[in-house]
C-alpha positions as a Markdown table, in Angstrom:
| # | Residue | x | y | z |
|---|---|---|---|---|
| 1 | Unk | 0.3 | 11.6 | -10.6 |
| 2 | Unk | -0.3 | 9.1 | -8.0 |
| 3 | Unk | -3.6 | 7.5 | -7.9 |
| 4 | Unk | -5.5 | 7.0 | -4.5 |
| 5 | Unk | -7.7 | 3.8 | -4.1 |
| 6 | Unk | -10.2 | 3.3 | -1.6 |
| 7 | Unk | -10.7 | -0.3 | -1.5 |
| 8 | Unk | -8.6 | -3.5 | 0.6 |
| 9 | Unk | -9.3 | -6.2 | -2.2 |
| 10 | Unk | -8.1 | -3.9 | -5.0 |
| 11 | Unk | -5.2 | -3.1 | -2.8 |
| 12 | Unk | -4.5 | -6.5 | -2.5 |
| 13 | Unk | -5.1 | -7.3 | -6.1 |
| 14 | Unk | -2.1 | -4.6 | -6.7 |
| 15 | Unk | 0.4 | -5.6 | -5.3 |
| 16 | Unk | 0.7 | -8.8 | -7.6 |
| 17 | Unk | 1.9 | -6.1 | -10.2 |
| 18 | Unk | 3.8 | -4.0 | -7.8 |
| 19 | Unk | 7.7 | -3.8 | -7.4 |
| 20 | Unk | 7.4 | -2.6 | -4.0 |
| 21 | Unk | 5.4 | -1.0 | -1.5 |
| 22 | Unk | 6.3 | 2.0 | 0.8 |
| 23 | Unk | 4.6 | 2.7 | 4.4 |
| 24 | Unk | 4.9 | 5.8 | 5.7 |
| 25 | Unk | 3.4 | 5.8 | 9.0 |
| 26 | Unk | 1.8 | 9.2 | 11.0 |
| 27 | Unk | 0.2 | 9.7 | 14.2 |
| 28 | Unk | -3.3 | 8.0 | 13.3 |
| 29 | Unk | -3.4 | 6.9 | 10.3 |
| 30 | Unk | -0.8 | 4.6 | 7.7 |
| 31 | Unk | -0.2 | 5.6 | 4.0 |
| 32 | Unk | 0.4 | 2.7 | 1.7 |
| 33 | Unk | 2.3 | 3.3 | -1.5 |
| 34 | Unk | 2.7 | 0.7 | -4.1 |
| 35 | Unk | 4.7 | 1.7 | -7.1 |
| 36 | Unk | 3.6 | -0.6 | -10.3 |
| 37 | Unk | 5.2 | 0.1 | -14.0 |
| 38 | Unk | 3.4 | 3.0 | -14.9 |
| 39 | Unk | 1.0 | 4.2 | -11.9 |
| 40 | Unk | 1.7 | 5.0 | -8.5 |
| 41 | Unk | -1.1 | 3.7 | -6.0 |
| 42 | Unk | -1.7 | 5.4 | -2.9 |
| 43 | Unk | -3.8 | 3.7 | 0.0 |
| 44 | Unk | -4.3 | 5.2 | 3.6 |
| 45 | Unk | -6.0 | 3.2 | 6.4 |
| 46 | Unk | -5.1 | 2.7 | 10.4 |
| 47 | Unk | -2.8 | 0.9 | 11.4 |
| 48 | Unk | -4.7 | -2.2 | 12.1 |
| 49 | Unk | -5.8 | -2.1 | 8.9 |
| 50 | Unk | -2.0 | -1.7 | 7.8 |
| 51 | Unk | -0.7 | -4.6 | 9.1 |
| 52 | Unk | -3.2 | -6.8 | 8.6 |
| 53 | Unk | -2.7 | -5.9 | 5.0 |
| 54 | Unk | 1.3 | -5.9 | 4.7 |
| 55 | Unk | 0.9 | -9.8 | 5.6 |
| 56 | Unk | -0.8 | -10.2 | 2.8 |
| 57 | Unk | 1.7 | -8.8 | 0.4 |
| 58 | Unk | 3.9 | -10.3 | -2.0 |
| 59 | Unk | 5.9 | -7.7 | -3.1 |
| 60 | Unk | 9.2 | -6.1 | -1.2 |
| 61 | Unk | 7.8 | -3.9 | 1.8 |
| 62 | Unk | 9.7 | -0.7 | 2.2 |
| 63 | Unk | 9.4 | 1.5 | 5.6 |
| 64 | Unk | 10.2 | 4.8 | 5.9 |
């Protein structure tokens, strides 16, 4: 089951531990995905939001 978290910093924290993180992006809104060894984390924001936070990633960035 993939876990939803609400919050940028623990988002950030994440993806440290992540192998890679999917965005999926809709109409208004982007869905973050970031897929560690056991949990999948799920994070939806705008797409501001979004991009500011992919620059902030280490891990491989995946678009779909």
């Amino acid at each position: 089951m993939p876990k939803e978290i609400f919050d940028e910093e623990k988002f950030l924290e994440l993806s440290k531990f992540a192998f890679h993180c999917r965005v999926k992006r809709l109409k208004n809104s982007v869905k973050l995905k970031l897929r560690t060894k056991k949990h999948l984390y799920t994070f939806k924001t705008n797409p501001t939001v979004a991009d500011r936070l992919l620059k902030g990633v280490t891990c491989e960035i995946i678009e779909l």
